[in-house]
Each structure stands twice: as structure tokens, then as C-alpha cells.
N, C-alpha and C positions, 0 to 999 in steps of 0.2 A: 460480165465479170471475167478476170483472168483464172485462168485453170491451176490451181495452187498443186506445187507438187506433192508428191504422198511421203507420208510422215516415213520417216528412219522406221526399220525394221532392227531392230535388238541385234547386237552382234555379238550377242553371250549365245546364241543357238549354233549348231552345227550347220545349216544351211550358211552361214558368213566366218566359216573358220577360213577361207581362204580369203578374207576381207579383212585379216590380222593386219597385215602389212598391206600396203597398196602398193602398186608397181613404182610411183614417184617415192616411198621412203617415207609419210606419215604413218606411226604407228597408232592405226585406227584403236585400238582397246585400250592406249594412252589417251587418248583423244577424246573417249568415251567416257574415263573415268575424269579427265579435265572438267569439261563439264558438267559432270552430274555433281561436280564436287563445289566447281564456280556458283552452281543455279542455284545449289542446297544453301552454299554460303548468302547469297544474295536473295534467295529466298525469307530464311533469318534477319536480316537487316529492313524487313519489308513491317512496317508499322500495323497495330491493331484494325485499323479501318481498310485495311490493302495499299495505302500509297507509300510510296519511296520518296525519302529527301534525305539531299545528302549535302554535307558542306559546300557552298559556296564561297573562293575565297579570291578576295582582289588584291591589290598591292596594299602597302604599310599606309596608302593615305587615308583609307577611310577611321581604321584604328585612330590614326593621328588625328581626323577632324572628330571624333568620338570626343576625346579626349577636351580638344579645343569646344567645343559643344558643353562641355560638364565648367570648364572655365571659365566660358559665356555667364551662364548661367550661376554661376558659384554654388553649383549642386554636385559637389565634388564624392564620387564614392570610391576610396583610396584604397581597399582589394581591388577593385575591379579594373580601375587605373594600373596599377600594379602589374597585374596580367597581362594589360594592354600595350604595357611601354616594354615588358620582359620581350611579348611579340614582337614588336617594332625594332630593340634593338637585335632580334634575331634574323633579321632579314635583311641585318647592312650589311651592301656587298663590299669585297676587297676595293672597289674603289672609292671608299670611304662614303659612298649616299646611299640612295637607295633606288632601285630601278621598278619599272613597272611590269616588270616580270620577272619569273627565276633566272637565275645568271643572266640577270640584260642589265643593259649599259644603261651608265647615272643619268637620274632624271632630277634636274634642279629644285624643280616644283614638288615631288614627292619627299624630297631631301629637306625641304626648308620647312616643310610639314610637321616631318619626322621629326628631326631638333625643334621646334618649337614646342611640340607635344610632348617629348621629353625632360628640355627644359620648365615646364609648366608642373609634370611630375615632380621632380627634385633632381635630374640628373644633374651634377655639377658641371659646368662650361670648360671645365680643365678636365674632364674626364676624357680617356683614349679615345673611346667612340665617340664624342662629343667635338675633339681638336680635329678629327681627322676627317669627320663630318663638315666643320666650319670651312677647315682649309678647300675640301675639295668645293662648298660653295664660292668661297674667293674667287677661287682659281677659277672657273668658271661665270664669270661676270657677276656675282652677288645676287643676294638676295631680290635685286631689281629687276632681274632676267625672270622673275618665276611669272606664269601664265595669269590669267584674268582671274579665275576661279581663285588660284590660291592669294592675289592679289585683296580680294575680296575679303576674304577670312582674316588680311594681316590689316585691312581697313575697321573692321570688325573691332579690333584690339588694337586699334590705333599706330601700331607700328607703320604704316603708311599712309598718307593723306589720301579723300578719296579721289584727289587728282588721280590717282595712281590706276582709277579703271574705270571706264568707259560711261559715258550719262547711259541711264537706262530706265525712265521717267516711268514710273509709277503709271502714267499719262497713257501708256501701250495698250494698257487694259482695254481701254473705251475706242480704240481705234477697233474699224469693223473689217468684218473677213476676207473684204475684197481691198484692202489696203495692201500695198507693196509689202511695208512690215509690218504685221500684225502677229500676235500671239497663234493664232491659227492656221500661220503659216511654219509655226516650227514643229518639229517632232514630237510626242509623246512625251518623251522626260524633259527635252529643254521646257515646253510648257508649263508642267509640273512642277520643274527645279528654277524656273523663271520668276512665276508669278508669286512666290513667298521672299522672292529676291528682292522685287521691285518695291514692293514694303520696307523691305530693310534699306535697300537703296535711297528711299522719299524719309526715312524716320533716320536713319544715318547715328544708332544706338553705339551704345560704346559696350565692348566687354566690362565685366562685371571684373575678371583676372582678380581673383580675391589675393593672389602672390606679388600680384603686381609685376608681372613676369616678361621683358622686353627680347628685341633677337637683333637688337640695334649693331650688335656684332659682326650681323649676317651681309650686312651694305657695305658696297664698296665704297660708296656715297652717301650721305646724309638723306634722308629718303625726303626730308623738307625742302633739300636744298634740288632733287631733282624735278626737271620742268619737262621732260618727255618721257612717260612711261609707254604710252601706246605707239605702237605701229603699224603698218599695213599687214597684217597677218599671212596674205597672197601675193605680196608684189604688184595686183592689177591695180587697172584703172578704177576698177570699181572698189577698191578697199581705200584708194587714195580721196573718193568723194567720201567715200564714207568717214574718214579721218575729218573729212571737214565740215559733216553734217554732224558731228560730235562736238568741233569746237564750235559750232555755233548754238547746239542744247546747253552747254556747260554756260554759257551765256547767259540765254532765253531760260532756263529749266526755272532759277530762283524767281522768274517772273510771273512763273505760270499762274492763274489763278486759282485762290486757296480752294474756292469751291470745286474747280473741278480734278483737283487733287484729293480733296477730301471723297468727293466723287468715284476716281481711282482705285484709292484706299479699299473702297468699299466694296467694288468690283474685286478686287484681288482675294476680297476676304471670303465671297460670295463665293468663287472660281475654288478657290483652296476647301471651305467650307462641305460642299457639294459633294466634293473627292474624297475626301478624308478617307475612307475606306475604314471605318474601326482600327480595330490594333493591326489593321497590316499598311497602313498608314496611305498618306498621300502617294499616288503612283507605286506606293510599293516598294520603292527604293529611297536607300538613305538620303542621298542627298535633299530630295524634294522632303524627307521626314524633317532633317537636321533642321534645313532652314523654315519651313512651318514652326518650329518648336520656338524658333532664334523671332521671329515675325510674330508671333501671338505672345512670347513676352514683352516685343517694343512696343508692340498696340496696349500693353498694361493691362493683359489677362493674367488675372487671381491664379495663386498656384493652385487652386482648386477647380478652376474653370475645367466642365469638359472634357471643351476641344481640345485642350492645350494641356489636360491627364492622359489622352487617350493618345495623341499626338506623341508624348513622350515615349507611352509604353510602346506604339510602336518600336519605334526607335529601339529599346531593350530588346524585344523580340530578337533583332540581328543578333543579338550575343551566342556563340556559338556554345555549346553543352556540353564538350566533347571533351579530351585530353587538355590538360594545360598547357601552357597559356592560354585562356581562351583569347577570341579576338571578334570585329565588329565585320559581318556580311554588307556586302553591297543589297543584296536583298536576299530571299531565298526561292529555291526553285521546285516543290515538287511536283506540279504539274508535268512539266521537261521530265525532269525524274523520270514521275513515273510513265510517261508515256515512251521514252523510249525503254526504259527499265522493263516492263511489260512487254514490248514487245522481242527483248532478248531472249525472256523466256517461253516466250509461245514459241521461240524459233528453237529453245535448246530441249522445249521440255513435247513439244508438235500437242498439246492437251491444252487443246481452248477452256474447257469445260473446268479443269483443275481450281477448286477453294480459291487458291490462292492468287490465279487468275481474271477470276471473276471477280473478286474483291478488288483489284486494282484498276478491272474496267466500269465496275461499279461505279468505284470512289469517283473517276472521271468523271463516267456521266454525268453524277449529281454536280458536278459543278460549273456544265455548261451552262455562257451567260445567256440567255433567251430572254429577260426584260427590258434588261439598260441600253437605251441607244450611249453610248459612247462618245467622247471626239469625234471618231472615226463618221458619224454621220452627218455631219458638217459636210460634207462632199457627197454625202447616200443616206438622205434624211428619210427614203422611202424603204430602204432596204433593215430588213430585220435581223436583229440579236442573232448571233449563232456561234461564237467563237470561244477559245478558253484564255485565261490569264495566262500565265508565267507562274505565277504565284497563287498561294492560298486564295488567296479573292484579289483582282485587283479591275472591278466590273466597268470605269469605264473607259480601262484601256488592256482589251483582249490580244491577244497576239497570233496573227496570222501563221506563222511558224507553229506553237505550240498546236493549234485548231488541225493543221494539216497531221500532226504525228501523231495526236489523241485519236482523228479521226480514222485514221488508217488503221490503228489498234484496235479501233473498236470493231472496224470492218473485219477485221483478220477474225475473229471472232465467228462471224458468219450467223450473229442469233437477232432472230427479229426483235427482239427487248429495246435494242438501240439502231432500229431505224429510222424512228425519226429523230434523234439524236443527230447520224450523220444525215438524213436531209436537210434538216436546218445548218449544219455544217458548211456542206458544200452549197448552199445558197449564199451564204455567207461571205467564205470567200472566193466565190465566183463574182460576186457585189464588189469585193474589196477589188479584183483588179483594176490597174494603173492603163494610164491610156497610150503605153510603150511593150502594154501585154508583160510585164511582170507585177510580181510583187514589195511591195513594202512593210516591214515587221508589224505597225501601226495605224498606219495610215495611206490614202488613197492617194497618188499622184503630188508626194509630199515633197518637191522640187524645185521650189523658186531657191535655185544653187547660186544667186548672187546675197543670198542670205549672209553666203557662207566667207565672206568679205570683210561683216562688220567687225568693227575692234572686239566685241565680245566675243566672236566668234573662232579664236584664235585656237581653240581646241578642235575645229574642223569635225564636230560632229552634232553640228544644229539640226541636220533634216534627216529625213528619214525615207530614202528616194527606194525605188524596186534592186534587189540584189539579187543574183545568180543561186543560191545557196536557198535563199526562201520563197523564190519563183520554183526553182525546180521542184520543194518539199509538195507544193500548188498543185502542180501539173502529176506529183508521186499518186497522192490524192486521189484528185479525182480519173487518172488513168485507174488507179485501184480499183474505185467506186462504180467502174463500169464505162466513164465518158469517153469515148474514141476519139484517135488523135485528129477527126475530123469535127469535133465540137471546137465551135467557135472559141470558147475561153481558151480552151486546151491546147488549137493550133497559132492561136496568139502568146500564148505561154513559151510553144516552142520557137516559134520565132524568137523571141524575145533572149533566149536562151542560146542558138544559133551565133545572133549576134554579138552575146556577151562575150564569145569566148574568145581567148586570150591568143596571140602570134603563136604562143608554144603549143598550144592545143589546149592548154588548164582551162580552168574557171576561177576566178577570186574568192575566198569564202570572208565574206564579210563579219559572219557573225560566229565561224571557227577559224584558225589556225592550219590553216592558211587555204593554198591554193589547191592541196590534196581533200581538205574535207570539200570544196567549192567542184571540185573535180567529181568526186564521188557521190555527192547531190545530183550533181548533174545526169551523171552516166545513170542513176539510179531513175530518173526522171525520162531519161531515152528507151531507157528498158521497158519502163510501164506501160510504155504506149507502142510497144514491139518495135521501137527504130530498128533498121539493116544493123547490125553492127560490123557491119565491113564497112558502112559508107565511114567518107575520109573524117569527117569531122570527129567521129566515135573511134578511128583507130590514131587520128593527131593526140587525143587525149591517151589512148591507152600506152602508146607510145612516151608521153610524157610520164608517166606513171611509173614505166619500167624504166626508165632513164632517174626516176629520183630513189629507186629503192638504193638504203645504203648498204656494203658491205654486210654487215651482220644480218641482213637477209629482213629489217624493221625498215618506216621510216620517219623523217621527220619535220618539222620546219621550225624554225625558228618565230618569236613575236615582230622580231625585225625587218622579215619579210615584209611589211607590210610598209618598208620604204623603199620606192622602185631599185633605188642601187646596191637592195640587198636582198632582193627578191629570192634570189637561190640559198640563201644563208640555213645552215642545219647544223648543231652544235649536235645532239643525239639522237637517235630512235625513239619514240615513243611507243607504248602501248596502244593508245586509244589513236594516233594519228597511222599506228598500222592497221589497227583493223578496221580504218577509214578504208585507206589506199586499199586494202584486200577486198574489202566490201564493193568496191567500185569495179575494181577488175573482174571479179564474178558477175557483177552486172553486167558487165561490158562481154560476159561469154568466157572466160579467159580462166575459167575454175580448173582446167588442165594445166595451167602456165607456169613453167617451173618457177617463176617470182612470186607467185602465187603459196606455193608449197612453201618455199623461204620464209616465206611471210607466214604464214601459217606455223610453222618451225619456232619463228622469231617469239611469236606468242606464246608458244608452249614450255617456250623454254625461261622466262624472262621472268625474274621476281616475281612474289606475289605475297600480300599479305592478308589472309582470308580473300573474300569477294574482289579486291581491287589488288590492282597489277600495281606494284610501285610505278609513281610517274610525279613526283617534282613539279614537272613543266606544265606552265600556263598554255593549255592548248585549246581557250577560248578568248573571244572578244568582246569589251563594251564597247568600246570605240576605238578601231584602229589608231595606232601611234599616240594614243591620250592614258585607254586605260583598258588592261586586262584582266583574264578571269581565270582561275583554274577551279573546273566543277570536279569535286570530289569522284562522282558519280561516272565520271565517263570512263577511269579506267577501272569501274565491272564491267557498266553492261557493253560497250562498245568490243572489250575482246571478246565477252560469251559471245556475243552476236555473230563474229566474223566466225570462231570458231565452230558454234553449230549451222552456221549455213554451211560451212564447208563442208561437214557433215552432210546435212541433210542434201547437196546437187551429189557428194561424189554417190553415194547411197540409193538417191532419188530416179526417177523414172526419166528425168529429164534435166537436164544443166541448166534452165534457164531459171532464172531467179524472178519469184509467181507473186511479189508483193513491191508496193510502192518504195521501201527502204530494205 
């Protein structure tokens, strides 16, 4: 085990009066009462049972297919609508649509959403927001430019023919695991969000639209009269077969035979069925909820049925509780929450033992999955349950990120209650690595990247391959847990990691914003396992790091990063994306380092509203360039965090930083 450093000693005593000021200019007894005031606040927002959940919020489209979802169905509830469309229209930006992040650039597909869910509302088509809306879809190729998914949804309600998106044959179901395409070759949610598709797709149901409500306005073209909606997604060769193994299903598909479509059918209902997960629904998240609900009404389940009661309420769960407008969650997080929540406070409060502590590592524990084999064992049918969800329950698809931060938390803890909690952990995902030595959020070795080709594909986040961001969390882990960087997974981990890193020195972060949190995973994962931090590869990164701090001593990145010709793009500072980059550099040794202090400065000084720093900006990911997050939750605990480490190395017996994160 690594040698954790010793807790803060109180600096209201006279033995630390000359530790008022520190020689760099933090004023430690400002410092001291920052946090005791952050952790007290954030303490307060921590729920009866111990765990933390905080708003999760994505762009205007999931509101919007809420909306479309209630006009499906002609189960219209007109407060709640009301809320939802006040939201929507509050989030259109000056360039008349609406974008997939705070202040980012129009996305068509989010825009056509947007107006249609408004329009279905009662917004009138001559209204400001409404003309300025239309014009900037015009102007922008129409309503025919928008992606598969949304293409899907305006199939749904007839405003497009289903020429307009890709065969996707019910038929998929019963192909088996070693087929080229098969269901069990895609990701987690595409799976989920697929298999309740492919029923809609074979039953090809029409909206209910009790308004009867069109967006024929929105086409620059007659959407009858257009004969090419799909395209090669990639440009390659392999998106070009793909185009032609589509026109020849669009063909073949009406010939298929009934039985083994009704066959299909049945598989798909089985597949969804299985999952359902009670009220916290299919996979967890909306989309695979929406269309389960859209799917067991075209199968002509009784509004009483069940599946198709329980399925709904999912779905309500997302409604957020909070200040109005309320609005519609992509899913909710307080697993994430509370494990890094929890461990901001072990780090501001050094008191494992504290009620309030316990209760949050408590609540964890009980929620490790130890039954259900998963997806995930379709590639490790020998290896057993040990991981946690994202969510309240979401048992058969655990997530190896959350398992690695829960894990760690509970380790920090140091009490034998939860040791076999984390054994079964770290068997887990030590099982779960990929055969490139990292990880993947889902699933094992989830790669066949010519997936990423098919015309449905056009969203560019079908698989779910190993990331730099959730390999490092792996390797944070079990370096915590004791495993030396000479353990076999561990020095495949760091290989793997090596490799990933970027011309500049960064790392990608997949699953945040951007290359600072991918960086700081990283360094945080070098640390655990005592990497030199003089060798070059740990000062290219640190190097990087002080080259993106901005002026005002924060920093930041943009959602648009995440398109190479914008890679360096930073509109402002953030809270939680500086006390990424600070947490990193401390890792990396560098807790002396005047950018360090800045940084640290940056946060003490910068808005705050109780527990959470004001922060606007989207500074997570669902899927790169498709679709973003902003967790409520990251800017408390991520500045307490940076803030009482800072604390506790200047303080501490030793600068090195004694835990996995």
C-alpha cells in the first residue's frame, strides 16, 4: 500500500501562526475557512442515506424528444410541457438554433428538434424565436441535413419517409456474436438504444400527433420528392460498401420471411424485456427508455401493461426537482456523485471515520453488482460480477470508470468492512481489460471500428474501444490497492497509456472535457505507481499544462476541442477544468509551481454559489462532437478537491500525492 500522507494539523494553533501566509502568497487561514465552508455546504446537499446526486444536464434535445415522446403517444401533460418548452426556448443561442453545448456553434439536428418540440407545444411558426429558428435551418441545408437519430424521430411522425434512414432489419437480433454486425458487437447504449429501434423500425408506427402538427417548413425540398438522404458518414471505402449493402436490404428487407421476423420481433422484446431495470429503466438512459415506451406501444401493449407502466415512469424519473423550468436528464448519476463527492471530502475533512463519510461509503458498498453477469461477459463469461453502475441500479451494464473511483474511495478509507468489496473490484476489472492493455467504460475489446462506417453510424459513437481517461482511472486503482507497476495488468495499463499520449504531451479525455481532464487522469495514474516524474514523457505533459493555463491564472477548454482543427480552442476558465489541471500538476510533483498557486488563487477567488462554483459550461462528454454533459456536481467537489490537497502536501510531511486520484 502507498504511504498516505498525514492529515493537516489545524492552523488556528500557535505552533502554524507563521503558516498564515505562505512564502508563494496563498493565504492559508483564507484557504482554511474556504473549505471548511465548501465541505459544510456540500456536506448539507448530501441526501438521508449518505449519497450525493446532482443534476445532470445535456443539450435542448433530449427536453425536445420528451416532448415528441408525449405526442407519440397523445399523452400530453401541458404544465409539464410548458416547463419544458420555457427550457428549450432558453437555451437558443444568438445564432438562432441551438447548440450542444453552452455558447457552441449551431447544431441542425438539435435545432430541428428544438422547433418541432415547440411547435407541437403551441409556439406559433411566426413567432421571433420560432422565424429565426427556421431561417437559420434554411440557411443551413434544411431540415434534410439533420443526422439519423433525429431523422428517425421525424420518420416516427411522418414528416419524412423511411427512405430517409438507413434498413436496420429487426433481422440483427438473431445474427450471432461472431458475425461481423451483430448486436454484440456495439456498445452498451447503442445496444440498448438499438434493440427497441429495430421494432419500430420492422412495425414502422406512425405518431399519434393529436395536433396534427408538421415542420414541412423546415425542407429545403419536399422530403417525398428527395431520393438521397444517406451518405458515406467517413468518406472510406468501407462506408461506400456499406451504402450498397443498404440498397440492397431496402430491397431484400420486404422479402424477408414473416416467421423469422416475427422471430426477431420476439428476440428484441426478450433483449429489452430482461433489461428493463425497474423505474430506472432500460440501460438507464433516456434514449433506450423513450424508445422502449415508443416499441411496446407499437407491439399494442394496454396502457396498463407492466412493462410498458414501469417503462414510462422511468422515463418521469429524469424530470429534474429543482428550480424552474424543470427539464428532461439524459439519465442521472449518483453513483459518479457520490464517489468522487466523497472522496473530496476525505481529502478536505482527513476523517475517514466521520457519519457522514461512512454513510456515503456505505451507501456505495451496498450497491456493488456481485450477481448479474452483464453484456460485459459475453467476452468473460468465467469472470465474476464486481463493478458499480453510473446510476441507481443499472445491473447489466456496470461501468468500469465508476468501479475504479468507488473503489479507490472505499480503499482511502482503510477499514476492513470493505475488503471484500474491493477484492471483488479489482478482479473485476482486472477481467475487464482489453487485449491493447487499456480500458473501455462497458465492455471488453469493443473495436470492430469498421462498425463505425455504417450509414447509421453517422454519429460516430457506436463502440466503446479502451480510452486514456478510463485506463488511467484502472491502473489509479489498483496502484492504490497495493498492485506494483510490475503486475502484469498494471504494466499493460501503463504501456497502453505511454502510447496514447498525444505529439503535445496531453492525453484525450474522452469521457471529460477535454485534453486537461485526459492529462490529469493520466499524470494521476503515473503517480500511483511512483513513475520518475522527471522522465520526459511526465514533464511533455506537465509542460503542456503550463502552456494552457490562461491569464487569469484558471483553465479551460472548449466542447469543440474535440474537432482536431480546434483542438486548442478556450472561450473561459473553468472551475472544475482548473482544478483538473491543478490536481494533475500536483501529481506530477509540481505543488511548488507558481501556476500551481495561480491556479489555486483562480479558485479561491471565482464565484460561488453555496457548494458549487458557478460554471455555465459543458465540461463533460457523451459522445464527442454528437452530444454533451454538464454534471452539476463537478463544480463542488472537483474545486474542494484541488483545494484541500493543496492544503494538505503544503502542510503534509511530504509533497507527494498518496492516493489513486
Amino acid at each position: 500500500m502507498l504511504d498516505r500522507y498525514e492529515p493537516a494539523p489545524s492552523a488556528t494553533g500557535p505552533e502554524h501562526h507563521e503558516d498564515t501566509l505562505t512564502e508563494d502568497g496563498v493565504p492559508m487561514d483564507e484557504l482554511d475557512s474556504l473549505v471548511a465552508e465548501v465541505s459544510g455546504q456540500l456536506k448539507a446537499l448530501q441526501k438521508d442515506d449518505g449519497h450525493w446526486v446532482f443534476e445532470l444536464e445535456a443539450d435542448a434535445t433530449i427536453p425536445s424528444e420528451y416532448i415528441l415522446l408525449e405526442h407519440f403517444l397523445d399523452e400530453v401533460d401541458e404544465t409539464l410541457e410548458s416547463e419544458l418548452a420555457e427550457y428549450i426556448r432558453s437555451q437558443q443561442g444568438d445564432h438562432g438554433g441551438w447548440a450542444l453545448f453552452y455558447d457552441g456553434d449551431f447544431d441542425i439536428s438539435a435545432t430541428v428538434k428544438a422547433y418541432y418540440a415547440l411547435k407541437l407545444v403551441g409556439d406559433s411558426p411566426d413567432a421571433e424565436h420560432m422565424v429565426r429558428a427556421r431561417e437559420a435551418i434554411l440557411a443551413r441545408g434544411g431540415a434534410e441535413r439533420t443526422n439519423v437519430f433525429t431523422r428517425y424521430a421525424l420518420a416516427l411522425f411522418g414528416q419524412v419517409p423511411w427512405l430517409a434512414v438507413p434498413v436496420m432489419p429487426v433481422e440483427l437480433m438473431l445474427l450471432p456474436k461472431w458475425f461481423p454486425v451483430s448486436m454484440w458487437r456495439f456498445s452498451y447504449w447503442s445496444r440498448t438504444v438499438i434493440a427497441p429501434l429495430l421494432v419500430l423500425a420492422a412495425l414502422k408506427p406512425k405518431a399519434r400527433n393529436p395536433r396534427n402538427v408538421h415542420i414541412r417548413e423546415l425542407f429545403r425540398e419536399p422530403p417525398g420528392k428527395i431520393k438521397k438522404f444517406l451518405d458515406n458518414p467517413t468518406g472510406s471505402p468501407w462506408g461506400e460498401l456499406f451504402l450498397h449493402i443498404d440498397r440492397i436490404l431496402r430491397v431484400a428487407e420486404p422479402k424477408f420471411p414473416r416467421g423469422s421476423r416475427e422471430k426477431a420481433i420476439k428476440k428484441a422484446v426478450a433483449f429489452i424485456s430482461e433489461r428493463l431495470n425497474g423505474e430506472d429503466g432500460l440501460g438507464a438512459i433516456f434514449p433506450a427508455m423513450a424508445n422502449t415506451v415508443m416499441a411496446f406501444d407499437a407491439l399494442g401493449y394496454a396502457k396498463d401493461d407492466p412493462d410498458l407502466e414501469i417503462a414510462k415512469a422511468s422515463i418521469n424519473k429524469l424530470i429534474t426537482t429543482g428550480d424552474w423550468p424543470r427539464y428532461c436528464q439524459p439519465c442521472v448519476s449518483p453513483i459518479w456523485d457520490t464517489g468522487l463527492g466523497v472522496q473530496a471530502m476525505m481529502e478536505a475533512e482527513h476523517d475517514a471515520d466521520s457519519d457522514n463519510i461512512t454513510a456515503a461509503l456505505d451507501w456505495l458498498q451496498d450497491r456493488q453488482i456481485l450477481d448479474v453477469k452483464g453484456d460485459w461477459s459475453a467476452k468473460a463469461p468465467d469472470l465474476r460480477p464486481g463493478g458499480w453502475a453510473f446510476q441507481y441500479n443499472n445491473a447489466h451494464y456496470p461501468d468500469v470508470d465508476d468501479t475504479a473511483v468507488v473503489a479507490m474511495a472505499l480503499d482511502r478509507a482503510n477499514d476492513p468492512k470493505y475488503k471484500e468489496a474491493l477484492e471483488r473490484a479489482a478482479e473485476w476489472v482486472i477481467g475487464m481489460q482489453s487485449a491493447n492493455g487499456g480500458w473501455g467504460a462497458f465492455d471488453i475489446d469493443n473495436t470492430s471500428f469498421y462498425l463505425n462506417h455504417i450509414p447509421f453510424a453517422d454519429h460516430g459513437a457506436l463502440l466503446d474501444p479502451p480510452t486514456a481517461d478510463v485506463s488511467a482511472r484502472c491502473v489509479s486503482m489498483l496502484a492504490q490497492m497495493g498492485y506494483g507497476r510490475d503486475h502484469t495488468t498494471v504494466a499493460r495499463g501503463l504501456g497502453y497509456l505511454r502510447r496514447e499520449q498525444e505529439e503535445d504531451g496531453s492525453w484525450y479525455g474522452r469521457w471529460g472535457t477535454n485534453y486537461v481532464y485526459g492529462t490529469w487522469s493520466v499524470l494521476c495514474a503515473f503517480n500511483a505507481v511512483e513513475e520518475d516524474m522527471s522522465a520526459p514523457h511526465i514533464r511533455k505533459a506537465v509542460d503542456w499544462l503550463l502552456a494552457r493555463q490562461h491569464d487569469d491564472g484558471g483553465w479551460g477548454e472548449d466542447g469543440a476541442t474535440y474537432w482536431g482543427e480546434r483542438r486548442t480552442e478556450a472561450k473561459e476558465s473553468t472551475p472544475s477544468q482548473t482544478a483538473w489541471a491543478v490536481l494533475g500538476l500536483m501529481a506530477a510533483g509540481e505543488v511548488d509551481h507558481p501556476a500551481v498557486v495561480r491556479g489555486i488563487k483562480y479558485l479561491m477567488a471565482a464565484p460561488r454559489d453555496g457548494a458549487r462554483w458557478e460554471e455555465p459550461w459543458f465540461t463533460a462528454v457523451g459522445f464527442p462532437r454528437v452530444f454533451y454533459l454538464r454534471y452539476h456536481g463537478y463544480a463542488a467537489y472537483f474545486p474542494l478537491w484541488a483545494l484541500a490537497r493543496y492544503r494538505s502536501l503544503k502542510r503534509g510531511n511530504s509533497r507527494r500525492v498518496a492516493y489513486g486520484m
